[in-house]
C-alpha positions, 0 to 999 in steps of 0.5 A: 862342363854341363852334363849334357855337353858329352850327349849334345856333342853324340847326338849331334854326330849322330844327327849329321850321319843320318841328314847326310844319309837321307841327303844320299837316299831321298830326292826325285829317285829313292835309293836304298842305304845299300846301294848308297854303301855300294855306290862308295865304296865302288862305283860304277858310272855304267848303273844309274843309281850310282850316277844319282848317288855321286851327283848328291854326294857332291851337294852333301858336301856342299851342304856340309861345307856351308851349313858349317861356315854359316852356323859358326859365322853367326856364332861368332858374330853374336858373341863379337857383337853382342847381339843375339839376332846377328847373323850373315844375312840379319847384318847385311854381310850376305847382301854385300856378297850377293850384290857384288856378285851380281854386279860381276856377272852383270858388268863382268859376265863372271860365271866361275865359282872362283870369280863368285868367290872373289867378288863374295868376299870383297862385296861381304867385307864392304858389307860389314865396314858399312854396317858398322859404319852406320851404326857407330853414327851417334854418341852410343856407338854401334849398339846391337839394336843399331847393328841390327836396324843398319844390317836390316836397312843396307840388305833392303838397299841392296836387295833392291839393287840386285833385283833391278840389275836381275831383272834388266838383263835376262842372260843374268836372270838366267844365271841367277836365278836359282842361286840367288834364293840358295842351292846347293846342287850344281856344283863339281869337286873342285868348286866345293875344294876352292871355297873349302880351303878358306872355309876351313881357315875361317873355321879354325880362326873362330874355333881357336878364338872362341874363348875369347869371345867369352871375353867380349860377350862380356863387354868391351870393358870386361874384356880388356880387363882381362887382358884382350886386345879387342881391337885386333881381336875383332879384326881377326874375328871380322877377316874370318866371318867375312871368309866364311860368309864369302865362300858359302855365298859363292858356293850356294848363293845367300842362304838366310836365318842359318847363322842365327837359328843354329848358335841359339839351338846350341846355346840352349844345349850346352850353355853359353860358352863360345867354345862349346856352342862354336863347336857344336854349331860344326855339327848343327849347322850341316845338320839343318841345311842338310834336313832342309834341302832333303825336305825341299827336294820332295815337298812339291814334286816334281818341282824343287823348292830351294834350300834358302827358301826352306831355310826362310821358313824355318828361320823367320818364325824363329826370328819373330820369337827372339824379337819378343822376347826381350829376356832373350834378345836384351832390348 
């Protein structure tokens, strides 16, 4: 174990309690740490400050629960697949989710979070069957160059189609309009509990999983001659991306660049080990979704800048980055 996994793994406990302080205190009516303290640990419907505290302890959870799922979605897609720039929205995963749950509220009127949740979890799973499906054409297979260009290429179809579908109906422009860029407020408890359950099956498939994707990162070869079965291995990997992707879809719409940013920031700290790195993006992916939504409630007040906008911002530059360098992408 490096040196610096131990202080990796503090700071990032560290990180996580004051983004979910600052998540509680900051927004369009500050609040001070103590009322926040108050507020848990008795709350009163009657103070106004307490209402303010419960209604960002509900997003916090959120952005807990999504920053986690996405962060460490996006680490086991880049060492199933071996490629350093996969990622929930780069594969085209949450473009599948998306549509299919526009296409619900569009022919369906779905409005429930666990109609989101079903029609996310059906939309990512034919995204990535077709993803793969598009890169596996041609004699060198499903490469991490033609995942990437497939991924790239069904979201820009898809995006298409969600934005014709918005914009011919305006009761589903309404509804999606706000979810569609990502956000993590209103949303109640029992949301926030149904999509949890499978993220928390998702998340415990990767964390036990993660040595193997040791093994993959190493090739298909390297791989079985160690003894994995990466058949089945990719299937199982590929069922809990999808849950993960799904439910974080359902609960805070697509949120972009999260699953590629955060995997690389936790590879840098503590090296190239899926068991450290899937470990540490529990803690770096809430971290980041939490810092960006905090920012995005205070950047152009009176308005709200939505935390899938903010993560955009910092995500693009990054992706921008890891296509020139070739040493860290393999091209």
């Amino acid at each position: 174990m490096r040196r610096s996994t131990p202080l990796a793994f503090a700071g990032g406990l560290l990180a996580l309690a004051l983004a979910s302080l600052l998540s509680l205190t900051i927004g369009a009516r500050t609040v001070s740490p103590s009322t926040v303290l108050e507020a848990l640990s008795a709350y009163d419907s009657t103070l106004a400050d307490h209402v303010v505290i419960h209604s960002r302890l509900l997003r916090t959870l959120a952005g807990i629960a999504v920053g986690a799922a996405l962060a460490v979605a996006g680490a086991a897609m880049q060492g199933m697949t071996r490629n350093p720039l996969a990622d929930p929205g780069i594969l085209g995963i949450n473009a599948g989710a998306t549509t299919a749950v526009v296409l619900g509220v569009y022919l369906a009127d779905a409005s429930e979070v666990g109609e989101f949740m079903a029609l996310a979890l059906l939309g990512a799973a034919v995204g990535t069957v077709a993803v793969y499906a598009l890169a596996s054409l041609g004699r060198d297979g499903a490469t991490p160059v033609k995942l990437a260009l497939a991924g790239a290429a069904l979201t820009a179809g898809l995006g298409s189609v969600v934005n014709a579908l918005v914009m011919v109906d305006d009761s589903s422009l309404d509804r999606l309009r706000f979810w569609q860029v990502g956000t993590l407020g209103a949303r109640t408890l029992g949301d926030i509990a149904t999509v949890g359950a499978l993220m928390v099956v998702g998340v415990i498939v990767i964390v036990l999983t993660a040595g193997v994707l040791n093994a993959l990162a190493l090739g298909d070869d390297a791989a079985v001659g160690l003894g994995v079965p990466v058949g089945r291995t990719r299937v199982l990997l590929g069922v809990a991306i999808i849950l993960l992707c799904g439910a974080a879809v359902a609960l805070a719409g697509p949120i972009g660049f999260l699953g590629l940013v955060v995997p690389h920031a936790a590879r840098l700290l503590v090296g190239g080990d899926y068991r450290r790195i899937v470990l540490l993006c529990l803690l770096g992916g809430p971290v980041l979704l939490l810092l960006a939504d905090t920012v995005g409630r205070v950047i152009a007040p009176p308005a709200e800048v939505q935390v899938g906008v903010m993560t955009a911002l910092i995500g693009v530059p990054v992706f921008i980055v890891l296509i020139r360098s070739r040493k860290q992408v393999g091209l």
